[in-house]
C-alpha positions in Angstrom: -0.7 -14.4 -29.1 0.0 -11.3 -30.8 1.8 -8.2 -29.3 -0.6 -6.5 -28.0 -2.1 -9.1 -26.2 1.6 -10.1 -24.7 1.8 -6.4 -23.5 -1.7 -6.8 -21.9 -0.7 -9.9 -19.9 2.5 -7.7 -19.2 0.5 -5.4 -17.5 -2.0 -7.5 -16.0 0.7 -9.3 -14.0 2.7 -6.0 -13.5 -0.5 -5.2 -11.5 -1.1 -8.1 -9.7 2.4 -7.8 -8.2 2.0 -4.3 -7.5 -1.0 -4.8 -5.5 0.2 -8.0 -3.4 3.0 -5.3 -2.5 0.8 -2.6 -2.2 -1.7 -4.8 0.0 1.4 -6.0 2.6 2.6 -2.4 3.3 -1.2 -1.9 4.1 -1.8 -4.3 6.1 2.0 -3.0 8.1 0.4 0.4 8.4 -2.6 -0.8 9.7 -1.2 -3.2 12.3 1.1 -0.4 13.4 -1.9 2.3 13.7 -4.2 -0.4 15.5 -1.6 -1.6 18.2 -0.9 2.1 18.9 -4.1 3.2 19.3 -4.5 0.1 21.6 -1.7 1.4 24.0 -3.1 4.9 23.4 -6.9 3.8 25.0 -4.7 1.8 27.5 -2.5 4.7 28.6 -5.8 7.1 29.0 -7.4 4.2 31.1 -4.2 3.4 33.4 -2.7 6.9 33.3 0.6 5.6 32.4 1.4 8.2 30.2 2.8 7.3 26.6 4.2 4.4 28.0 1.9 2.2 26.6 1.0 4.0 23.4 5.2 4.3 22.5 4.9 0.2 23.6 2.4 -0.7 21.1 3.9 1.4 18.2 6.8 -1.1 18.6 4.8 -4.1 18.9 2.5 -3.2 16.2 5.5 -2.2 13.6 7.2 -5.2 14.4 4.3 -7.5 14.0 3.4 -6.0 10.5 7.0 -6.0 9.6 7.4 -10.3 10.5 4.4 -10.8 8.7 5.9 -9.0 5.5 8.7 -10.6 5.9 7.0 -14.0 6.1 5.3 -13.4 2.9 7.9 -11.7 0.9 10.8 -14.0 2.4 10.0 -17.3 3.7 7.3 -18.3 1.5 8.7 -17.8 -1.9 11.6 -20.1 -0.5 9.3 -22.8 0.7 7.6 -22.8 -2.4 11.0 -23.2 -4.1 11.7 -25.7 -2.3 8.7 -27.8 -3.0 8.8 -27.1 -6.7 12.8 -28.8 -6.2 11.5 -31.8 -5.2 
């Protein structure tokens, strides 16, 4: 390979990680924004106030959060461990 071509698989995988990042901090946003629009609807049709909105915020955050942490955490290790064996 010659040097330009190592810089362009450089980059290439440079991206690829950046967008499996990019991609789980999306997808924690998004669960976040969905569960607290769920307890925002539910709140308007109990009249509980931001009870249920304040609820889901929580639950959606922490949801997104044990799913990043699942794929940036646990899997590499399992995968480590499989490759030891």
């Amino acid at each position: 390979m010659s040097e330009r071509e190592d810089r362009r698989a450089a980059a290439a995988r440079s991206v690829a990680e950046a967008s499996r990042y990019l991609g789980l901090g999306l997808q924690w946003a998004l669960s976040t924004l969905l569960f607290l629009l769920g307890g925002w609807w539910l709140d308007s049709k109990l009249g509980t106030g931001p009870l249920l909105l304040i609820l889901g915020a929580f639950v959606g955050a922490a949801a997104g959060f044990y799913s990043m942490y699942r794929h940036v955490v646990v899997e590499p290790r399992r995968e480590n461990e499989q490759e030891d064996r």
